[in-house]
N, C-alpha and C positions, 0 to 999 in steps of 0.2 A: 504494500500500500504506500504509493507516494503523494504527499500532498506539496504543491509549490506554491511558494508564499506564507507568508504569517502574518496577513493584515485578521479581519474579525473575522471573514470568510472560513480562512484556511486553521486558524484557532481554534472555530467552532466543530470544525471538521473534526481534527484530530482530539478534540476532547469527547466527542460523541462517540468516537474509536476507542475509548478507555478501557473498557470490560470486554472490547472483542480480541477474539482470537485469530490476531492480525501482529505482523511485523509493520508500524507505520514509521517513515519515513521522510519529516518536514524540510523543505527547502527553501530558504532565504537568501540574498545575497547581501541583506543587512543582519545583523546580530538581536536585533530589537523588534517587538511588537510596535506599534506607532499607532496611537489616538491620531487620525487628521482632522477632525474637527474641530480641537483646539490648537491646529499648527500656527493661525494666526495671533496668539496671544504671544505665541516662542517671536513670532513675527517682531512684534509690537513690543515685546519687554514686558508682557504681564507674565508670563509664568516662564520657569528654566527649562529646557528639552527634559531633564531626568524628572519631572511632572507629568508629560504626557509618554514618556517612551517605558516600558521594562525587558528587560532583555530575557528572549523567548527560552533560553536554558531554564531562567530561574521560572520562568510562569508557568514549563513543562514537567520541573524536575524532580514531582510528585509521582507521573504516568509512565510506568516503568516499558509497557511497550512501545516507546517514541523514541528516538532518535532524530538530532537536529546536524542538518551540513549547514554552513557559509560556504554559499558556492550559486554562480551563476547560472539558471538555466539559461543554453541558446538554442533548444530545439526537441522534438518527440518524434519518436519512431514508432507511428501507429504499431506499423506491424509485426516489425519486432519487440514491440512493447517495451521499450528503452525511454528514458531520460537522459539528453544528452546534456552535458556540463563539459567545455569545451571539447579534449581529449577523452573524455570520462563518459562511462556509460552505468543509469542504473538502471534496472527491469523493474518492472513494476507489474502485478495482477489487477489494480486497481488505480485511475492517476485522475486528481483530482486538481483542478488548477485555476486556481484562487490570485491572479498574478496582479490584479489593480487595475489603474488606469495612470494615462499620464498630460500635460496639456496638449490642446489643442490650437495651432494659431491658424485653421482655416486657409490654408496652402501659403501660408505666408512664414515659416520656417525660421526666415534668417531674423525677423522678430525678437525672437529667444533669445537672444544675446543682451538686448535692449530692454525687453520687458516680461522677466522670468515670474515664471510659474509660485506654486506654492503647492508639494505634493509631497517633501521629504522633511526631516532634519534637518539636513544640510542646505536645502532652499530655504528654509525660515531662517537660521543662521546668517545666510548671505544678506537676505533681505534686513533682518537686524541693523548688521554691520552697515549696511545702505544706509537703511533711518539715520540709524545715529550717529556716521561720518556725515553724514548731511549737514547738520547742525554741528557740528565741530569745524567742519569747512567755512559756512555761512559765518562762524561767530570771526575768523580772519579774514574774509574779505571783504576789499575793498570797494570792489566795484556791485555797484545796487543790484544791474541788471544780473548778474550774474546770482548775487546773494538771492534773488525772487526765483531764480531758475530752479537752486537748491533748495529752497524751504518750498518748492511746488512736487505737488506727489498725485499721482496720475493712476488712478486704478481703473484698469479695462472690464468691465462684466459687472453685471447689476445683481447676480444669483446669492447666494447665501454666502457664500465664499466674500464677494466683493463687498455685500452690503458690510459686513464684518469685520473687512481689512478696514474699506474706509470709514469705519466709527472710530478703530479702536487709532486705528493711523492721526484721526483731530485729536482726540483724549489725548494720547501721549502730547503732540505736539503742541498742546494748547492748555493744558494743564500739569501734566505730571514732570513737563521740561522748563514749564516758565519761568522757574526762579534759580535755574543752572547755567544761565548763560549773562552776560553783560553785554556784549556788544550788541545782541542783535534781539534785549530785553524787549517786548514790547513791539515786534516787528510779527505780525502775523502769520505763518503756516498756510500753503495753500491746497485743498484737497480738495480734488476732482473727480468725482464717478461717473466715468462712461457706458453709454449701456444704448444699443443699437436697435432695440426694443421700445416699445411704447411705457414701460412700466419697470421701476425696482421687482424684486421679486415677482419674477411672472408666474410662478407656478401658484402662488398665494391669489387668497381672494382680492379681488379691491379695493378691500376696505382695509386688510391689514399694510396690502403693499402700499396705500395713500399714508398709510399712518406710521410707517418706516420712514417711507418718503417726510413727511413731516420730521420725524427725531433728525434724521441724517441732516436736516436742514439745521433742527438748532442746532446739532454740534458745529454747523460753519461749514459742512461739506456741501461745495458746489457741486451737482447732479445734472449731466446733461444727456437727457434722452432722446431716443431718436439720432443717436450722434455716434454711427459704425466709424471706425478708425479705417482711414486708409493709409496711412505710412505712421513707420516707428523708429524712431532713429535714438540716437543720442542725444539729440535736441530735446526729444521732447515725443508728441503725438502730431499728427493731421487728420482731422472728421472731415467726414462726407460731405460737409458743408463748405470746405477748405480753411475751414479755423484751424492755428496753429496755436496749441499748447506746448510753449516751453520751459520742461522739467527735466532734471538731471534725475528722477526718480520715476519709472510705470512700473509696475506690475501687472501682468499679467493673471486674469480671473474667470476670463468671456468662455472658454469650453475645455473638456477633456476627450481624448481618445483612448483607446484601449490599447492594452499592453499587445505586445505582439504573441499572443495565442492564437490566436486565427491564422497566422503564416503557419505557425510552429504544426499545427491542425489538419491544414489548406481545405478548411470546409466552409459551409455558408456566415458573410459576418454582414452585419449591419452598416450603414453609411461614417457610424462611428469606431465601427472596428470591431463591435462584439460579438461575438461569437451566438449565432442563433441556436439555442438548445432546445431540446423537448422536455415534454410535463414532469420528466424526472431529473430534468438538469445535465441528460448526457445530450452526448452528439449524433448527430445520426450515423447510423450504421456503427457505432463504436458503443458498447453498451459499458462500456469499463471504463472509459475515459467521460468524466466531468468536466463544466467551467459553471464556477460561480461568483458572485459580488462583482462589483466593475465591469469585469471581463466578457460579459455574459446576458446576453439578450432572452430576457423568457419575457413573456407575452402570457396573461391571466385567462381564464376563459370569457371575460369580460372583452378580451382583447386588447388592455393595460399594460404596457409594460412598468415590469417593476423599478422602483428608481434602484438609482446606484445611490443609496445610504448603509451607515453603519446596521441597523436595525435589520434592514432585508439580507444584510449579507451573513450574519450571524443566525437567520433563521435559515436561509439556502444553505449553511455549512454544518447547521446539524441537522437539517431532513437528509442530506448526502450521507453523512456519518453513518445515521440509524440507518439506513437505507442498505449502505454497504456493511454493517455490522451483523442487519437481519437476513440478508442474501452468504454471509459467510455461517453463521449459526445455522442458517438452512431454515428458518422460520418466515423467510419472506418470499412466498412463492411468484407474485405480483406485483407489480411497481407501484408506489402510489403516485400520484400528481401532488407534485409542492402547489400551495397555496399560502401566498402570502400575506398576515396580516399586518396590517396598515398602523405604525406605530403612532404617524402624525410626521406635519413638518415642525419645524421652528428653526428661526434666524433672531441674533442678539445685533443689537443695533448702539452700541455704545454703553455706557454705567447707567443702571437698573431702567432700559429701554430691549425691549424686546418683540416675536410676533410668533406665539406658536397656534397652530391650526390641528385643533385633535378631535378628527371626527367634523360631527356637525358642532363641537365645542369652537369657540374661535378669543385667542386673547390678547392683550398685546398690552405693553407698558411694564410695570412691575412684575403685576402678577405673572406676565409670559417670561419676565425674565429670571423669575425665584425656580421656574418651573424647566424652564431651561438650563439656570443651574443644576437642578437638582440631576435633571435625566444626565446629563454628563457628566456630573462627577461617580453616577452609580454605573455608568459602561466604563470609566476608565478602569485597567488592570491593576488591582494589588491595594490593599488598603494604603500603603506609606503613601501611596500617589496620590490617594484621594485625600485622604488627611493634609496634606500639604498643603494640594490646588485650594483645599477649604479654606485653611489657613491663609494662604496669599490674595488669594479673595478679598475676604472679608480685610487683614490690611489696606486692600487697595481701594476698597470701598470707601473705607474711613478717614483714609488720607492721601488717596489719589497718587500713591506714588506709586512707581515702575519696580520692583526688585532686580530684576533682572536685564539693567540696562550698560551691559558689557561689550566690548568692540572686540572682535577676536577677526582670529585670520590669518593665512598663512603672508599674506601681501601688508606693507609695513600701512599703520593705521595716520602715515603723519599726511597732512592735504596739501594739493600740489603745488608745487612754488610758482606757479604762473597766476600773477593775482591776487597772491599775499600779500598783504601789509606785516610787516614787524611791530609788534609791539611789545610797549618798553613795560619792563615789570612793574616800574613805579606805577603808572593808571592801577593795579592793582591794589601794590602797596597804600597806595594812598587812600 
């Protein structure tokens, strides 16, 4: 039994394999489990990586029939039933693959250099070190135009991800930084959300996406809808309208695509990459091989597809589990059809603004964002983790401040000499 990946998908899997009589087999090419719905706070300096990550030894190392590789898949040998890892081959009776998803820039590729994603650790990390060499840069220089270019910050995509970044991107910038800097005390932050769409959160109702719409605004975050990006550079943004926003900061939020499972497969995948599966989550004509979470396109009998959230993929990766647990025990003569039940959405929209939609319930403001609290810190892994995020929480609630607003990086953190001004210690001293 091999399962690839260890996001909530491939977790769920191998913990529903617990008590079967199975050799399972997890593959990662990171060491750690990863919360991504809180990568934007690692983003932003509200919480440290080791808050949302646990490393998958210690979350497995209870279940004595698992075994964990670090090691890359680049490929599957339907038919000799191989997992391939570069040179390396492992066989498998059962392969279940849980691989994620990763951005999308809409055939515009070279983008990604300019205005990176948020899917990893090591992307929130970089995006950090961005923020906050921004405002280190801004506080030496000299020239205006330049200073407005660096305190401008450009998020692409209106979806939950975006609404997100850009709340929490004004909060820092406008609060938790305003009394750490002198030169450029009192000089405003510019954030901008683009979104190509008629509406913030389009998959919400209207009333909650107006009411996002509304928060995003008090924080100061400029919203421009209706406004697809055609070029991305260094400079900045250009919108379909030929407005140029000049920012030394975008990020990217507007879409994802699928991991490369569907090559690895070469079976039928969706326009985004995923992998079209049947009622039981396998492939066709392959009844042994799985995709589920990100990766994986199932369609309800409604004719629904399931979203790509934490919720559906943790319930996809233990209907597989059981599934192939009761098929080994010999107790499952018939397949059943997953059906997925509908956890709810919710998107947090800056300190104690929020919009969660559960059911025909719908709430937004405090109450969605106690409620949004709470649902995340109960999926994150491992009580230390949860204990913490509470803990840093509720600090930052109370006094707005950042913990975790450190510059790292292998590249030296001092800002460019073109444009600097000297200054002389005395302005401090004094």
């Amino acid at each position: 039994m091999v399962v690839v990946g260890a996001g909530f998908g491939g977790l769920s899997t191998v913990m529903a394999l617990a008590r079967a009589d199975a050799e399972v087999t997890l593959v990662d090419r990171k060491n750690h489990h990863l919360f991504q719905p809180l990568l934007y706070q690692v983003a932003t300096a509200g919480l440290a990586p080791t808050q949302i990550a646990s490393p998958i030894r210690t979350v497995l190392r209870r279940q004595a029939n698992v075994r964990v590789l670090l090691d890359e898949v680049t490929g599957v040998d339907t038919r000799a039933r191989h997992v391939l890892m570069g040179g390396r081959r492992l066989a498998y009776d059962y392969l279940v693959l849980a691989t994620g998803a990763t951005h999308a820039y809409f055939g515009h590729d070279e983008w990604a250099g300019h205005a990176p994603g948020l899917k990893s650790l090591d992307d929130a990390l970089a995006l950090r070190r961005r923020v906050l060499l921004a405002f280190e840069q801004a506080e030496v220089c000299p020239d205006p135009a330049e200073r407005s270019r660096l305190l401008t910050f450009v998020v692409v995509g209106a979806g939950p991800t975006g609404v997100e970044l850009a709340g929490a991107i004004a909060e820092l910038a406008r609060r938790a930084l305003t009394c750490d800097f002198r030169a450029i005390r009192g000089t405003r932050a510019r954030v901008v959300l683009v979104e190509a769409g008629e509406r913030v959160l389009p998959t919400f109702s209207t009333r909650l996406s107006g009411y996002a719409l509304g928060a995003l605004e008090k924080l100061g975050v400029e919203v421009r809808l209706r406004s697809a990006v055609t070029r991305c550079d260094a400079c900045g943004v250009r919108l379909a309208d030929q407005t140029q926003i000049e920012a030394r900061n975008v990020v990217w939020a507007a879409g994802v695509r699928a991991s490369p499972a569907g090559d690895w497969l070469a079976t039928a995948r969706d326009a985004a990459g995923r992998v079209v599966v049947g009622p039981d989550h396998a492939i066709p004509n392959r009844s042994e091989v799985f995709v589920i979470g990100d990766a994986a396109r199932f369609v309800d009998e409604a004719g629904r597809p399931v979203p790509g959230v934490a919720p559906a993929a943790k319930q996809q990766g233990a209907f597989v589990g059981r599934l192939i647990a009761g098929e080994i025990a010999g107790t499952s003569k018939v397949r059943p059809t997953f059906r997925y039940r509908d956890c709810g959405s919710m998107a947090t929209i800056g300190r104690k603004a929020a919009v969660a939609a559960l059911g025909a319930v719908e709430l937004s403001g405090f109450a969605a964002w106690l409620v949004w609290s709470l649902a995340h810190v109960y999926f994150l892994i491992g009580f230390r983790n949860r204990a913490a995020v509470v803990l840093d929480w509720v600090w930052s609630y109370l006094t707005f401040e950042r913990g975790a607003r450190l510059i790292t990086g292998t590249e030296s953190a001092r800002p460019p000499a073109i444009g600097v001004r000297t200054v002389e210690a005395s302005l401090y001293l004094s």
